[in-house]
N, CA, C and O atoms as CSV, one atom per row, in Angstrom:
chain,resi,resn,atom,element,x,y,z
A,1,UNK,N,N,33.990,127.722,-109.084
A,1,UNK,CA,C,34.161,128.367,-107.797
A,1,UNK,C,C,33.245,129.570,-107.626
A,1,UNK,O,O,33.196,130.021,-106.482
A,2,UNK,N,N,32.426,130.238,-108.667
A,2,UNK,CA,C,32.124,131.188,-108.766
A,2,UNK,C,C,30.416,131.054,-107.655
A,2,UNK,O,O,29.767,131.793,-106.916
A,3,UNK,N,N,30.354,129.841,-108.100
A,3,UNK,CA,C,28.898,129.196,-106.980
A,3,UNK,C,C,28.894,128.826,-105.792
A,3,UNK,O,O,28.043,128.127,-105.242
A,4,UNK,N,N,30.058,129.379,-105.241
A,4,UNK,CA,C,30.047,129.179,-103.647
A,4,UNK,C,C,29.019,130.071,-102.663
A,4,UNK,O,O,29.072,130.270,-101.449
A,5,UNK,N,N,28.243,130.441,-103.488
A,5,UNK,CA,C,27.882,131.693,-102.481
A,5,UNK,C,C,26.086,131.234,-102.602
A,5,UNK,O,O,25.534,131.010,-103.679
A,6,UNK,N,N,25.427,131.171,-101.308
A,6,UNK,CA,C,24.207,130.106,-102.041
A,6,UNK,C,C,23.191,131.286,-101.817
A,6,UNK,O,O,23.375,131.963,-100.806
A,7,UNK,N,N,22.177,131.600,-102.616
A,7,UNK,CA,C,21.452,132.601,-102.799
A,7,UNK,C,C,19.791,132.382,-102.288
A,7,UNK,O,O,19.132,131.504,-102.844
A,8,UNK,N,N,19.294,133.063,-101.418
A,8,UNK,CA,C,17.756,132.592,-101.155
A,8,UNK,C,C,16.982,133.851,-101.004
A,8,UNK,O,O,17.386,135.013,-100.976
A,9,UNK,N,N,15.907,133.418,-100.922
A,9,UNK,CA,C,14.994,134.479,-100.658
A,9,UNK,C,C,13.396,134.076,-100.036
A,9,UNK,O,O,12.819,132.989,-100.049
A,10,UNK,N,N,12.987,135.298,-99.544
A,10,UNK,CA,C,11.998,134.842,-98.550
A,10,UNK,C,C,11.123,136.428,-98.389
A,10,UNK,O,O,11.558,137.566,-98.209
A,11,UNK,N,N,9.446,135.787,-98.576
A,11,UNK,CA,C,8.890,136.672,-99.020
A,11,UNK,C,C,7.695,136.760,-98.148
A,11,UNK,O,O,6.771,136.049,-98.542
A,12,UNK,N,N,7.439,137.506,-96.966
A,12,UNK,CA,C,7.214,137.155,-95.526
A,12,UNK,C,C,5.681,137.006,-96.005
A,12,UNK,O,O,5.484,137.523,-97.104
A,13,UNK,N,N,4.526,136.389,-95.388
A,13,UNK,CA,C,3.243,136.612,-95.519
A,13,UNK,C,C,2.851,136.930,-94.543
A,13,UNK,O,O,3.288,136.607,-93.439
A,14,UNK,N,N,1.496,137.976,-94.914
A,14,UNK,CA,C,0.538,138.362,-93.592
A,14,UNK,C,C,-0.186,137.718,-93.530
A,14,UNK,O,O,-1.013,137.570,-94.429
A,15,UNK,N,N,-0.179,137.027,-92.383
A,15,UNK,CA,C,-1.477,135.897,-91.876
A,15,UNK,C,C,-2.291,136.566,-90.475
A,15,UNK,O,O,-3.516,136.652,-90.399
A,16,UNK,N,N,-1.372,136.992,-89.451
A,16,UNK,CA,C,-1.884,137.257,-88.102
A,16,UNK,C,C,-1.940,138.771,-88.473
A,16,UNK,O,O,-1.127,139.550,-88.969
A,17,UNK,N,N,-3.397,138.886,-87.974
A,17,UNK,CA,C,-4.142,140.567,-88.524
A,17,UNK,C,C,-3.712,141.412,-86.991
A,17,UNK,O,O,-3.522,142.626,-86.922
A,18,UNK,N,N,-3.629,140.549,-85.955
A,18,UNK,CA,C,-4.050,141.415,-84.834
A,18,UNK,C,C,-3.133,140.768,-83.314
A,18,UNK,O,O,-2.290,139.873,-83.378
A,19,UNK,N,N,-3.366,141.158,-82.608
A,19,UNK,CA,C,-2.714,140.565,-81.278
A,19,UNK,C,C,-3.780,139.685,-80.650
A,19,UNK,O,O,-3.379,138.737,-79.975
A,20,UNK,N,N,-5.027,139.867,-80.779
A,20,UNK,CA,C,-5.825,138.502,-80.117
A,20,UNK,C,C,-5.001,137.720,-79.960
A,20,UNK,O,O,-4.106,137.838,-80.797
A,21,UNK,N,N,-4.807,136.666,-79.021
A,21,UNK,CA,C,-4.382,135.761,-78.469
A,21,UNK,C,C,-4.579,134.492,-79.629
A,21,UNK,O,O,-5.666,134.381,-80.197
A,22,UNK,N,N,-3.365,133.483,-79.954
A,22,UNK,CA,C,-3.784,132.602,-80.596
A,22,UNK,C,C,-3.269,131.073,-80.146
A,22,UNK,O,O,-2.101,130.687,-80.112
A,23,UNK,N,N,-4.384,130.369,-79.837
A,23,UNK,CA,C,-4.259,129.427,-78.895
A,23,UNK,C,C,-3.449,128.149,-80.148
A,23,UNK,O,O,-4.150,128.052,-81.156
A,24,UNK,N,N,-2.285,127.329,-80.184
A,24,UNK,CA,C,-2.711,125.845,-80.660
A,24,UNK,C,C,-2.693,125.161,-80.236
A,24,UNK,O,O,-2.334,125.090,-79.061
A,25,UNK,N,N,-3.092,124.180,-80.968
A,25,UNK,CA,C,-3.376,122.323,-80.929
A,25,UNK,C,C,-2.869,121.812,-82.283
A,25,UNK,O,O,-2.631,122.500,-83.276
A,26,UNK,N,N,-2.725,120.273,-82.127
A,26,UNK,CA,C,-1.962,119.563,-82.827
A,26,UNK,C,C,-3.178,118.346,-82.977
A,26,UNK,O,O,-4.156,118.078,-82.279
A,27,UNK,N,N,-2.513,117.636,-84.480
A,27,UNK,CA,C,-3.908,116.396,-84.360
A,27,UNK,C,C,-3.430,115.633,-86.091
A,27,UNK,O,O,-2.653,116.191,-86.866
A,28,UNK,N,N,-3.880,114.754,-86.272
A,28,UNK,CA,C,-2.948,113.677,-87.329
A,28,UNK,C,C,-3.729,114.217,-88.705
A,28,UNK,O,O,-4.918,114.479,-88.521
A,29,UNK,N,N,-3.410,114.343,-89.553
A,29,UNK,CA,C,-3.959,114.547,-90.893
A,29,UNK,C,C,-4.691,113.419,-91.542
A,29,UNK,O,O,-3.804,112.629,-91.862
A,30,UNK,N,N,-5.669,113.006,-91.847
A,30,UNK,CA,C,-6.196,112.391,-92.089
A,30,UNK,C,C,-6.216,112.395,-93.612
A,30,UNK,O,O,-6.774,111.443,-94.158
A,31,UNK,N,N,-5.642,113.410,-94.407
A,31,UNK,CA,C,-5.125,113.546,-95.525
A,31,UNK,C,C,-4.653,114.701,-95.778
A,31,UNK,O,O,-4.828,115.433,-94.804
A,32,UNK,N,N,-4.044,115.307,-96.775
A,32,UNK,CA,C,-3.153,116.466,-96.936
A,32,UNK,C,C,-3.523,117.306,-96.691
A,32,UNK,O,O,-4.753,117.350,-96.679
A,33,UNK,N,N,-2.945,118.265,-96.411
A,33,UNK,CA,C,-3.741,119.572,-96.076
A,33,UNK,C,C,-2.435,120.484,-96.024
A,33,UNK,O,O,-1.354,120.049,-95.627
A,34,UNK,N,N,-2.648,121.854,-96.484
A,34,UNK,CA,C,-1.901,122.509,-96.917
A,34,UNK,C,C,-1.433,123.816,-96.248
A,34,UNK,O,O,-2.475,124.287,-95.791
A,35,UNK,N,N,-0.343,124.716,-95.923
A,35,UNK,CA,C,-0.742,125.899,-94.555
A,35,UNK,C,C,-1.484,126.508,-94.783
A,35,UNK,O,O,-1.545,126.820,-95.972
A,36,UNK,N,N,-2.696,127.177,-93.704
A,36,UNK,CA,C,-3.312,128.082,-93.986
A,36,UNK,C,C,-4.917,127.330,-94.403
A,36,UNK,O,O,-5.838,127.980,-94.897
A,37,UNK,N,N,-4.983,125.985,-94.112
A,37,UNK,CA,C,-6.255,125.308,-94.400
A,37,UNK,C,C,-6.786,125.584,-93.330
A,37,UNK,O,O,-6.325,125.609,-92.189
A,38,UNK,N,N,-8.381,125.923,-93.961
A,38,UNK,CA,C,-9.298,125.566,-92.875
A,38,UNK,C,C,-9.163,124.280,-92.638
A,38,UNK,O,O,-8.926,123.651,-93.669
A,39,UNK,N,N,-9.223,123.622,-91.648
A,39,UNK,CA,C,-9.869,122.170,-90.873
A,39,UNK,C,C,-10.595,121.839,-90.238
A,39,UNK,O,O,-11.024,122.468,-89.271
A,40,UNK,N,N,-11.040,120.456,-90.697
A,40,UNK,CA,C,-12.318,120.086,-89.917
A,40,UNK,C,C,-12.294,119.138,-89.422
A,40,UNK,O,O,-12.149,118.377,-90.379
A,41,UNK,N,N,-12.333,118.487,-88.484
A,41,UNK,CA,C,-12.754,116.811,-87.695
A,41,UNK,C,C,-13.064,115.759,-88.680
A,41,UNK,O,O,-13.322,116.428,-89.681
A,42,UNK,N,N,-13.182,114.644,-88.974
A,42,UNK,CA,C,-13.429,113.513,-89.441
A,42,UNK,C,C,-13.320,112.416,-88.676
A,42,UNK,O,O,-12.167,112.312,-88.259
A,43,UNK,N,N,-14.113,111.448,-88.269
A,43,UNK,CA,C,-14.734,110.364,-87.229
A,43,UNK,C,C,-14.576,109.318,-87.981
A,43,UNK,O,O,-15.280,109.518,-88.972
A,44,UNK,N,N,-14.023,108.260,-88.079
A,44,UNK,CA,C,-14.003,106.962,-88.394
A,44,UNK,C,C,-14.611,105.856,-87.784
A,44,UNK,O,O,-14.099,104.910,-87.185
A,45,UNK,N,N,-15.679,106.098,-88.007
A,45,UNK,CA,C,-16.463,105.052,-86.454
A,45,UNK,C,C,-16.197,104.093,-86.600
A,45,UNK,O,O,-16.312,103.462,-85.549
A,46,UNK,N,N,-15.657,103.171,-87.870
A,46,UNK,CA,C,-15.001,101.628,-87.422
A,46,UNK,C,C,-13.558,101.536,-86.815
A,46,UNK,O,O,-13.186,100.713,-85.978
A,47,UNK,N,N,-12.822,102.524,-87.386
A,47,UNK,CA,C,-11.456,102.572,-86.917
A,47,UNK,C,C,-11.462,103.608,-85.494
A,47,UNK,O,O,-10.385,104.003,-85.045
A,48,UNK,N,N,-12.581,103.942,-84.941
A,48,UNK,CA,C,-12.670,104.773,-83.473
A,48,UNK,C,C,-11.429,105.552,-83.536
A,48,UNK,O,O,-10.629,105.435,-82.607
A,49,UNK,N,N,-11.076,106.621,-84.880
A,49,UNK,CA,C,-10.196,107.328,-85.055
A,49,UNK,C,C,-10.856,108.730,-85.705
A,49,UNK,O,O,-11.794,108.763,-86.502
A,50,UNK,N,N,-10.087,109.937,-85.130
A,50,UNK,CA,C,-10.567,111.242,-85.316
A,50,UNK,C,C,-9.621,111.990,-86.391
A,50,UNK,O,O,-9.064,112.906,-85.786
A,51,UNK,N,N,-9.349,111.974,-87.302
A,51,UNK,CA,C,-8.440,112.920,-87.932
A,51,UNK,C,C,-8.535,114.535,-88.681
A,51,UNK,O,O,-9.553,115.180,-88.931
A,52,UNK,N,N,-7.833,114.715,-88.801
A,52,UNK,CA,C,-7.695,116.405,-89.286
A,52,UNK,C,C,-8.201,116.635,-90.877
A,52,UNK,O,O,-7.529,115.672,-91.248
A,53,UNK,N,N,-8.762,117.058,-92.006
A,53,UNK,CA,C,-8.767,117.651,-93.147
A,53,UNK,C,C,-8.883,118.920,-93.608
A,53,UNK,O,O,-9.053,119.843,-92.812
A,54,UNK,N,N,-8.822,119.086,-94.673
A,54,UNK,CA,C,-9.290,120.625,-95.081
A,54,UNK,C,C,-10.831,120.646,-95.163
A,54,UNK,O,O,-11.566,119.850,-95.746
A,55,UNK,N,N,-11.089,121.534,-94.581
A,55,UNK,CA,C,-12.768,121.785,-94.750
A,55,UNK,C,C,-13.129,122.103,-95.591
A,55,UNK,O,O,-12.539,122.865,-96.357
A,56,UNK,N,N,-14.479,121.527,-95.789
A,56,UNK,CA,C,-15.492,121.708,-96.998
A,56,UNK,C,C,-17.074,122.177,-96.489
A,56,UNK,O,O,-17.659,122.179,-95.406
A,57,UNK,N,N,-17.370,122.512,-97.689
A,57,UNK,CA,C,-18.999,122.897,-97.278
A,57,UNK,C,C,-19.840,122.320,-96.035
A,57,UNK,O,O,-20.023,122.826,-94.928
A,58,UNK,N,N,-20.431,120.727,-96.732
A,58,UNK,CA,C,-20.657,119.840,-95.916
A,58,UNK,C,C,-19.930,119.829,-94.328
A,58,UNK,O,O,-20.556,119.589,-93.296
A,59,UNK,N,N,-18.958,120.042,-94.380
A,59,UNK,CA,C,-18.315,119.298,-92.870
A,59,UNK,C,C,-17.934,120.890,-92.287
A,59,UNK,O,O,-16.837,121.105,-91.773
A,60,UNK,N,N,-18.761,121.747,-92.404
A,60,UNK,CA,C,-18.520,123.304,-92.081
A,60,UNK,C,C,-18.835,123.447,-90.550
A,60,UNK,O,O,-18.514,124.455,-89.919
A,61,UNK,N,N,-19.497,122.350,-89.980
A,61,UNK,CA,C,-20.326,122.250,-88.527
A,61,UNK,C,C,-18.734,121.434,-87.961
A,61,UNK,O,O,-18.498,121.817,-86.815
A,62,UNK,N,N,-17.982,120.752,-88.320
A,62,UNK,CA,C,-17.304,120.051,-87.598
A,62,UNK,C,C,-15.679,121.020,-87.788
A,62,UNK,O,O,-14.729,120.279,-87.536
A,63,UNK,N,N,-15.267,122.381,-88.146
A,63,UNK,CA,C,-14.310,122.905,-88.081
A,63,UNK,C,C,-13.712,123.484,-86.695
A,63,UNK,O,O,-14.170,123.925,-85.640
A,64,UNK,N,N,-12.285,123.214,-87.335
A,64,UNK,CA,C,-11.266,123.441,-85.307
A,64,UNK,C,C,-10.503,124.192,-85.487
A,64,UNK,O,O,-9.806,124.451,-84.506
A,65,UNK,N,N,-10.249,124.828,-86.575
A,65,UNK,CA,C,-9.342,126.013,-86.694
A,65,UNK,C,C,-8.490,125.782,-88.151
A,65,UNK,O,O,-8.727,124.961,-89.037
A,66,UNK,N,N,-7.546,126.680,-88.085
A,66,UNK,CA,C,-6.795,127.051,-89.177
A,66,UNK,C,C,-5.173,125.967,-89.550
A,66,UNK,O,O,-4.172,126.270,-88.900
A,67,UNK,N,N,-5.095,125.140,-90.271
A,67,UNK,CA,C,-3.563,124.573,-89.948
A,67,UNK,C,C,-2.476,126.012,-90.419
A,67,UNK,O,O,-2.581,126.785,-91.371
A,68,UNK,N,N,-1.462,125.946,-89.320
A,68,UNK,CA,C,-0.138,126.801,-89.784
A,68,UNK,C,C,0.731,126.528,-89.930
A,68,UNK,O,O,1.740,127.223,-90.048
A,69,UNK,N,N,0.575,125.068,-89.979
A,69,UNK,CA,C,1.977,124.007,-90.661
A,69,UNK,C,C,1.091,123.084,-91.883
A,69,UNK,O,O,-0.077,122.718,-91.752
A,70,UNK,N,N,1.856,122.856,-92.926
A,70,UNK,CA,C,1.341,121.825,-93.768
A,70,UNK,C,C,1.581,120.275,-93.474
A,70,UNK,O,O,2.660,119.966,-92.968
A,71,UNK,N,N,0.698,119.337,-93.743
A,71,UNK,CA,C,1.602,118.123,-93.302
A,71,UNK,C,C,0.521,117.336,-94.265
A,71,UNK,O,O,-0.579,117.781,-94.594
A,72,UNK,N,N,1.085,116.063,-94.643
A,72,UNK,CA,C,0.826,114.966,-95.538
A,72,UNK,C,C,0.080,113.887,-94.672
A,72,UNK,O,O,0.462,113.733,-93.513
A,73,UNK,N,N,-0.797,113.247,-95.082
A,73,UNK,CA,C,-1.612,111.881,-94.670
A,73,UNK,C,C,-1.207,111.676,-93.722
A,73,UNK,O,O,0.021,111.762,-93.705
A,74,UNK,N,N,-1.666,111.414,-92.796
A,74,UNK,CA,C,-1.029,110.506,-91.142
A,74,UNK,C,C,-0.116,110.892,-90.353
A,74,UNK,O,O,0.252,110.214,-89.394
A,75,UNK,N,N,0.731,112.894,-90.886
A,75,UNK,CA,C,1.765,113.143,-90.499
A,75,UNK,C,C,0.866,114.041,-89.294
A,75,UNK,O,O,-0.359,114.078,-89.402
A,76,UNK,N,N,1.524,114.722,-88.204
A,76,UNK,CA,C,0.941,115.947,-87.123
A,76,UNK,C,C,0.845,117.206,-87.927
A,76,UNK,O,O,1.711,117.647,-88.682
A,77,UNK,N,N,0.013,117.574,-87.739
A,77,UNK,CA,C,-0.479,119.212,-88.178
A,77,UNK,C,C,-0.827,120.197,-87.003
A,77,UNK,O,O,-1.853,119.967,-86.363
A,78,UNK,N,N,-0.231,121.020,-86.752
A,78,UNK,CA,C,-0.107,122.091,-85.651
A,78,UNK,C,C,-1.427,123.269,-86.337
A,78,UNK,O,O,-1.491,123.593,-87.523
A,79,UNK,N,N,-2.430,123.773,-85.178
A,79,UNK,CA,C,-3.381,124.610,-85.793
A,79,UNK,C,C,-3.717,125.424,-85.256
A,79,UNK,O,O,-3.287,125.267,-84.113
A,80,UNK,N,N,-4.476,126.638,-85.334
A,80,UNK,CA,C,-4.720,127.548,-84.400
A,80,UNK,C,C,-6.074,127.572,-83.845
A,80,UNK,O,O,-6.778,127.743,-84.840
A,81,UNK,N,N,-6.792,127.503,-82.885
A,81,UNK,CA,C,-8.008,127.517,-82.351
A,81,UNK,C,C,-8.696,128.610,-82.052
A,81,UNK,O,O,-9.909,128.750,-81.893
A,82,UNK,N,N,-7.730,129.458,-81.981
A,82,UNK,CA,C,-8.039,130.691,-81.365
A,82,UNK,C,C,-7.703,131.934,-82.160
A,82,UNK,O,O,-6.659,131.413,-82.551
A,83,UNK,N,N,-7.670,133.316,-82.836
A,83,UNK,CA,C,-6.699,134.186,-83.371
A,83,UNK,C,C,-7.260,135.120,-84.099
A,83,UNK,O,O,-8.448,134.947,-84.372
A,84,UNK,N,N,-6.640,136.237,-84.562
A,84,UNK,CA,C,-6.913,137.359,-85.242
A,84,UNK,C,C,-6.380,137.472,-86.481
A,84,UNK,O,O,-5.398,138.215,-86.471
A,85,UNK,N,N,-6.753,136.840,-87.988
A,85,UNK,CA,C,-6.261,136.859,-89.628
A,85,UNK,C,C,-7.110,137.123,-90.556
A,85,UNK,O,O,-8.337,137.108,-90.663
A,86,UNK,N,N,-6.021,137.424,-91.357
A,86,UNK,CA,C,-6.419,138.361,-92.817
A,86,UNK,C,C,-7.245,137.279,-93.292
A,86,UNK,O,O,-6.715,136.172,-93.196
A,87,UNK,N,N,-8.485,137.315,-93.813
A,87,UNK,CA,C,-9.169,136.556,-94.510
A,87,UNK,C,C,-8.583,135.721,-96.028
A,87,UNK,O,O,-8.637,134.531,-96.341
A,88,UNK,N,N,-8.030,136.909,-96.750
A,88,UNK,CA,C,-7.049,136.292,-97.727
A,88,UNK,C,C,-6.224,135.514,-97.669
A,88,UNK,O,O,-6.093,134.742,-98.619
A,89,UNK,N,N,-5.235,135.409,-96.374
A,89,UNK,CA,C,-4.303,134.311,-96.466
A,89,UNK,C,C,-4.436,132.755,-96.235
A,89,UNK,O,O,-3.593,131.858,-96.242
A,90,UNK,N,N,-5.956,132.761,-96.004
A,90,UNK,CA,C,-6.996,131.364,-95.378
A,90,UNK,C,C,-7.174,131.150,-96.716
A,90,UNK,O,O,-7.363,131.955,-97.628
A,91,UNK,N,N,-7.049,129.404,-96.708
A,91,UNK,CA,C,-7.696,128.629,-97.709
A,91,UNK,C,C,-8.705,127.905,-97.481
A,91,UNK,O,O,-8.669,126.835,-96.872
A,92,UNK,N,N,-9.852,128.520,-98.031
A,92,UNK,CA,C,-11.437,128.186,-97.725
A,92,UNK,C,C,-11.623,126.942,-98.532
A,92,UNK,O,O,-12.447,126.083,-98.221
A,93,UNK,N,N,-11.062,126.885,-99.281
A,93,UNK,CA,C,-11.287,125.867,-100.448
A,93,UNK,C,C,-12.646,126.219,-101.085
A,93,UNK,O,O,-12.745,127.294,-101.677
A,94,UNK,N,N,-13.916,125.210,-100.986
A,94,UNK,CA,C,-15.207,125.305,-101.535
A,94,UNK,C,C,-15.915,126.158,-100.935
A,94,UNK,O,O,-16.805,126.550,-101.689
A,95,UNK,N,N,-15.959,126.766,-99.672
A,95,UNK,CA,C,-16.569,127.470,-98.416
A,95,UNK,C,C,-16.756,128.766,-99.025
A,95,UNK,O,O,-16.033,129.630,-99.522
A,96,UNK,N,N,-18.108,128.574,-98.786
A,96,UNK,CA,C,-18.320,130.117,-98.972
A,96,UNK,C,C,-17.696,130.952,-97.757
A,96,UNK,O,O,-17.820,130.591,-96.587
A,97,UNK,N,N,-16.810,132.445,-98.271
A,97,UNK,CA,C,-15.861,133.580,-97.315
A,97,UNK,C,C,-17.168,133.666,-96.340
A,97,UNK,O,O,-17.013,132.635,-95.686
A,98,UNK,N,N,-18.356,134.270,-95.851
A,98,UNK,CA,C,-19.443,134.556,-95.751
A,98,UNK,C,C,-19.791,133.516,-94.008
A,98,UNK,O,O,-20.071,133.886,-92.868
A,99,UNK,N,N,-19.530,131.846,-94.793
A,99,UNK,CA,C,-20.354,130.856,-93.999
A,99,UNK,C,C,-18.636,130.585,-93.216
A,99,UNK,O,O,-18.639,130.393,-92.000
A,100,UNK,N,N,-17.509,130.584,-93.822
A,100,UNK,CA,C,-16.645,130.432,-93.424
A,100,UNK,C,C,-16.376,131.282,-92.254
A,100,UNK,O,O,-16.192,130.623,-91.231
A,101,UNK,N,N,-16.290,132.725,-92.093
A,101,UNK,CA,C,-16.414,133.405,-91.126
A,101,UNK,C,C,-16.971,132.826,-90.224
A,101,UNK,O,O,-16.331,132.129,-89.437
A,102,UNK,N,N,-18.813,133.053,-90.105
A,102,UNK,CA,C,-19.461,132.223,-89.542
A,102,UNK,C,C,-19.042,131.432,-88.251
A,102,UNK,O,O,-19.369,131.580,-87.074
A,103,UNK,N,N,-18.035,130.359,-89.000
A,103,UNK,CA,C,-17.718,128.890,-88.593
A,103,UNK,C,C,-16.846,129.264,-87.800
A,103,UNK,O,O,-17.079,128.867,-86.659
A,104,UNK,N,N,-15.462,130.166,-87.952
A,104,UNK,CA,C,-14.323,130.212,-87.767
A,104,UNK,C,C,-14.606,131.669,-86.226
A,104,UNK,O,O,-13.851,131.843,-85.270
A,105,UNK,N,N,-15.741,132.341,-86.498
A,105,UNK,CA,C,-16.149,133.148,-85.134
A,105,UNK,C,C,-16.532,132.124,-83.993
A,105,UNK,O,O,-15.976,132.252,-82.902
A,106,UNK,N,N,-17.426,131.145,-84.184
A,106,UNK,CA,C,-17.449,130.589,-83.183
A,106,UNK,C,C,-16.395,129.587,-82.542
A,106,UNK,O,O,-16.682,128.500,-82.040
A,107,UNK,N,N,-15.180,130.117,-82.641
A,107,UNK,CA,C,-14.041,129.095,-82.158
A,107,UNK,C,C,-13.192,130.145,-81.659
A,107,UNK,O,O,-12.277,129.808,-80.907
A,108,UNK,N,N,-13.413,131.957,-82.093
A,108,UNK,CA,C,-12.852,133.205,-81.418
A,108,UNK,C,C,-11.242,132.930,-82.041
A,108,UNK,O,O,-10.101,132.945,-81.577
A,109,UNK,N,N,-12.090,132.592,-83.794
A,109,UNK,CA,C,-10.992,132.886,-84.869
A,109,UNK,C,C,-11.743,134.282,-85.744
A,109,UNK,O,O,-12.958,134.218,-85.935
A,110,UNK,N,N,-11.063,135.365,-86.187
A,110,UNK,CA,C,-11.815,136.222,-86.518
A,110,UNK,C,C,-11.076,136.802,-87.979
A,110,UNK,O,O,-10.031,137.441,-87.862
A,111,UNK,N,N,-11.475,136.632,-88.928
A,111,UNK,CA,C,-10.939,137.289,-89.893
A,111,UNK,C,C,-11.327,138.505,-90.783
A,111,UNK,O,O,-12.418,138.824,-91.255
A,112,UNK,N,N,-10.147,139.062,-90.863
A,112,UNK,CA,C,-10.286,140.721,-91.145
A,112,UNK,C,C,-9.869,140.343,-92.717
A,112,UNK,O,O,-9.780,141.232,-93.564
């Protein structure tokens, strides 16, 4: 009886640096991707299908913003297009911080 009492905890993160306005969009995962991924477009020209990933070097020209939900293969991923964040709480993965900026200014994502 002594375990009736259920115990949690929650350990807030800073992601949004600023009040800029932060626009989303939604779009299918094309494979996992984790919160806080950069993402990028992927084109399937036989299957005439567009899906979501985490960005990489290479595909640094085809990025749409930040995911702020995680979601698995083929599931919806909610993202931000628009916004003001801490550079640290972004997962660049391979991206250079530098070229990543870069990428993520011209979409009037700006990280501090």
């Amino acid at each position: 009886m002594a375990n009736l009492v259920e115990k949690r905890s929650f350990t807030p993160q800073k992601f949004y640096a600023g009040e800029f306005p932060a626009v989303r969009d939604t779009g299918t995962a094309g494979a996992a991707i984790a919160q806080y991924d950069m993402i990028m477009t992927v084109t399937d020209e036989e299957a005439g299908t567009v899906t979501l990933q985490p960005a990489t070097t290479a595909g640094i020209d085809n990025v749409v913003g930040i995911a702020i939900t995680a979601a698995a293969k083929d599931e919806p991923v909610v993202y931000i297009m628009t916004g003001e964040v801490f550079a640290d709480a972004v997962n660049m993965g391979d991206i250079d911080a530098a070229a990543a900026k870069t990428a993520l200014r011209k979409l009037c994502i700006f990280l501090v």
